[in-house]
C-alpha positions as MATLAB code, in Angstrom:
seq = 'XXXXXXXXXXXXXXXXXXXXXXXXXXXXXXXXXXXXXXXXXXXXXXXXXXXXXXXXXXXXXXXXXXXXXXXXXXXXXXXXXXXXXXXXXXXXXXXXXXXXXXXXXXXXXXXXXXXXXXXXXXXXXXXXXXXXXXXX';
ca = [
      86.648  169.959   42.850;
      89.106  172.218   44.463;
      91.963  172.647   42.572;
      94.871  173.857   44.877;
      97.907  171.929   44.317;
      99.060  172.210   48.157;
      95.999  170.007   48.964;
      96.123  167.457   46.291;
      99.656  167.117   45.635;
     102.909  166.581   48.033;
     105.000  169.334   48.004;
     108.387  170.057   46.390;
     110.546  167.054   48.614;
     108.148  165.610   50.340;
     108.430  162.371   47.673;
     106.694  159.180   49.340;
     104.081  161.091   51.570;
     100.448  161.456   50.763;
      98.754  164.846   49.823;
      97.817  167.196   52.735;
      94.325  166.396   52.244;
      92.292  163.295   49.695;
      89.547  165.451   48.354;
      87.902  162.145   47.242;
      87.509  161.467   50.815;
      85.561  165.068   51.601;
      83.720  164.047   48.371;
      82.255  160.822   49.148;
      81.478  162.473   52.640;
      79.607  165.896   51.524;
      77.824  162.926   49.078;
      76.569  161.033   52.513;
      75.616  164.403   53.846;
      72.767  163.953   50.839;
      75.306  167.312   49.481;
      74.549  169.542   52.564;
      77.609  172.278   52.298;
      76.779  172.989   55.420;
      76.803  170.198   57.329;
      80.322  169.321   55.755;
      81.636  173.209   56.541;
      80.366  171.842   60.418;
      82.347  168.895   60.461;
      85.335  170.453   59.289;
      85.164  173.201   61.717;
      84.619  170.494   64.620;
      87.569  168.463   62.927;
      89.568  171.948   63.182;
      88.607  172.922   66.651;
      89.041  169.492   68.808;
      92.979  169.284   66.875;
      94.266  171.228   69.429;
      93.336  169.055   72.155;
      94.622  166.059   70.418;
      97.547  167.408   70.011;
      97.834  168.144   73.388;
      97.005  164.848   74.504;
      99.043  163.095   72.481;
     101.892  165.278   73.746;
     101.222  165.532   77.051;
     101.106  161.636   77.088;
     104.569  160.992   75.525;
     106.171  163.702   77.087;
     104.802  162.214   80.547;
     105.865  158.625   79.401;
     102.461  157.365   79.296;
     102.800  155.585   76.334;
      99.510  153.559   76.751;
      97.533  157.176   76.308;
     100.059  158.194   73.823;
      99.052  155.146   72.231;
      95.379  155.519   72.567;
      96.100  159.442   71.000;
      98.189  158.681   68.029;
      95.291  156.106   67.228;
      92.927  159.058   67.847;
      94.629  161.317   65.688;
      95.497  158.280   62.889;
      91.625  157.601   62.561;
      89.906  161.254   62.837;
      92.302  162.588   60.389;
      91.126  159.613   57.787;
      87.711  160.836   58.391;
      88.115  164.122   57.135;
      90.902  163.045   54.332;
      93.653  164.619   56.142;
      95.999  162.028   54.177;
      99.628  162.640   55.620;
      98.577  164.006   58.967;
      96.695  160.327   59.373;
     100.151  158.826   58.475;
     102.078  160.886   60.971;
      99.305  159.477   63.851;
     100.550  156.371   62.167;
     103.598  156.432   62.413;
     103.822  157.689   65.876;
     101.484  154.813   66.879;
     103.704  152.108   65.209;
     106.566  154.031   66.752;
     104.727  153.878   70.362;
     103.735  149.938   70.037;
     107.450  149.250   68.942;
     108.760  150.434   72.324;
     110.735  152.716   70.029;
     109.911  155.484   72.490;
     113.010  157.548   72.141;
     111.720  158.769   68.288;
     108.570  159.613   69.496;
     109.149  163.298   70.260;
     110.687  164.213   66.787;
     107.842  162.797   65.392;
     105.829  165.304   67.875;
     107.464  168.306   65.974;
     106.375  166.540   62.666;
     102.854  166.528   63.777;
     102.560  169.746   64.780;
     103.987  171.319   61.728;
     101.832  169.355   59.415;
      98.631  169.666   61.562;
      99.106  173.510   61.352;
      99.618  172.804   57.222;
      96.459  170.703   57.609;
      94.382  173.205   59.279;
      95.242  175.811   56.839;
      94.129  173.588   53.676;
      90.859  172.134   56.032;
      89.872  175.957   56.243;
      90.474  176.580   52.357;
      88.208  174.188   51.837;
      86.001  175.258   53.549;
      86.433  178.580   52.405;
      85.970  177.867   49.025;
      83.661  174.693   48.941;
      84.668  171.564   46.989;
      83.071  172.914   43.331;
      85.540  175.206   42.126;
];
């Protein structure tokens, strides 16, 4: 198990929000992947290279108002990110989607700037991981 407390741990003031990344989750996947290390660097690194497009998405469609494919993005983002244990960035899609289906439109783009900084954060620790494996 990797052992890097920025992945498994919430940093210094960030009390009440998951861990960057669940390595249990990555764990139970490389385990369905019958251990293949590379098949689990691949999905990471297709996890890493579509984020930029949902990012965009997801911004393009609040920042147009199109809060049905903002919607249909935050959900995107929420469920992906739970696939690859990408704990609090799944909670910011989340939380923008609960934001979205509340008509509380108006928070939505502060919560843009939240995703971006932690999907840059989650990026870094997805490509440690992969750096480095999950035995350390």
């Amino acid at each position: 198990m990797v052992n890097i407390p920025l992945l498994t741990a919430p940093a210094p003031g960030d009390a009440g929000h998951p861990p960057l990344l669940d390595l249990l989750v990555l764990e139970v996947l490389l385990a369905e992947l019958d251990q293949d290390d590379a098949g689990l660097d691949a999905f990471l690194e297709a996890f890493m290279s579509l984020w930029p497009e949902r990012l965009r998405r997801v911004e393009k469609s609040i920042t147009a108002g199109d809060h049905a494919a903002g919607f249909d993005s935050a959900l995107s983002i929420k469920v992906s990110c739970s696939m690859v244990g990408a704990s609090r960035l799944s909670a910011c899609g989340a939380r923008l989607e609960s934001l979205i289906q509340a008509k509380r439109f108006d928070e939505a783009p502060a919560m843009l700037e939240t995703l971006r900084t932690v999907g840059e954060q989650t990026l870094s620790a997805l490509a440690a991981v992969r750096d480095r494996g999950l035995a350390a």
